[in-house]
C-alpha positions, 0 to 999 in steps of 0.5 A: 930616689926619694920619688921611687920609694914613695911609689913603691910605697904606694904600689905596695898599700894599693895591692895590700889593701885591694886585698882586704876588699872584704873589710867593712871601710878602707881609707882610699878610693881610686876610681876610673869608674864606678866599676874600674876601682881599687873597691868596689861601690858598696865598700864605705870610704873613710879618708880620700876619694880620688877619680874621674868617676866615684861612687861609694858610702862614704865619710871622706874628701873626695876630689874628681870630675863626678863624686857619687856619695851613696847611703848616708854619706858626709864629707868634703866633695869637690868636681864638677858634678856631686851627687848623694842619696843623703848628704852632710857636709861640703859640696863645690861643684857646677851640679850638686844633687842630694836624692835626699836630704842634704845639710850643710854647705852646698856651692855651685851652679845648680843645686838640688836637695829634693828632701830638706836642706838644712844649711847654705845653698849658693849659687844660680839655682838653687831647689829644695823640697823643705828648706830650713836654711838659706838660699842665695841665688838668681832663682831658689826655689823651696816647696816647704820651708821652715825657718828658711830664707832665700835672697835671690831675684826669684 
């Protein structure tokens, strides 16, 4: 019986806050897609991201298979692939991928901040375009650094 409340609950918060689409931010995001959401990709996300598929601005955890963070963004993504036009936070995955600039923790096969990466950056491969942090990996890569560190076999 306590199982049934807690959906109707939920039923009941998805419907009211599909409603307030218009407001600024909402608290969660359930995502099939970036087009079959509770919201729609421009509203920010403050709180959970959950779906196979995300992308929104967003300050929040987000956990699914694809996280797309867009605007400036910051949190804590886990999937298999994150990317981000600006990011700051914690990214575990096999791809993380920042557009921009990234601070913070990244983890996963590849990673990728094409502006400057400020903070950690593990795993097999890892590019940045200005570097002030630390690049643990086989291969890292920086155009620029300042202030880095990269230890890895190239």
């Amino acid at each position: 019986m306590k199982k049934l409340l807690v959906l109707i609950c939920l039923g009941i918060f998805m419907v009211v806050a599909g409603q307030a689409s218009a407001e600024e931010w909402q608290p969660i995001q359930l995502s099939l897609t970036p087009d079959i959401a509770i919201f729609d990709r421009s509203t920010r996300i403050k709180g959970f991201s959950l779906g196979i598929w995300s992308e929104n601005p967003q300050d929040a955890f987000a956990l699914g298979i694809v996280n797309g963070s867009t605007r400036s963004s910051a949190g804590f993504s886990v999937g298999a692939v994150n990317y981000a036009d600006s990011y700051t936070g914690v990214q575990f995955s096999a791809f993380n991928y920042a557009k921009e600039d990234f601070t913070g923790w990244g983890v996963g096969v590849a990673n990728v901040a094409k502006g400057t990466m400020k903070g950690l950056q593990m795993g097999a491969v890892n590019y940045a375009g200005s570097l002030s942090g630390l690049q643990l990996g086989a291969v890292n890569y920086a155009e620029k650094a300042s202030g880095g560190v990269q230890i890895g076999a190239i």
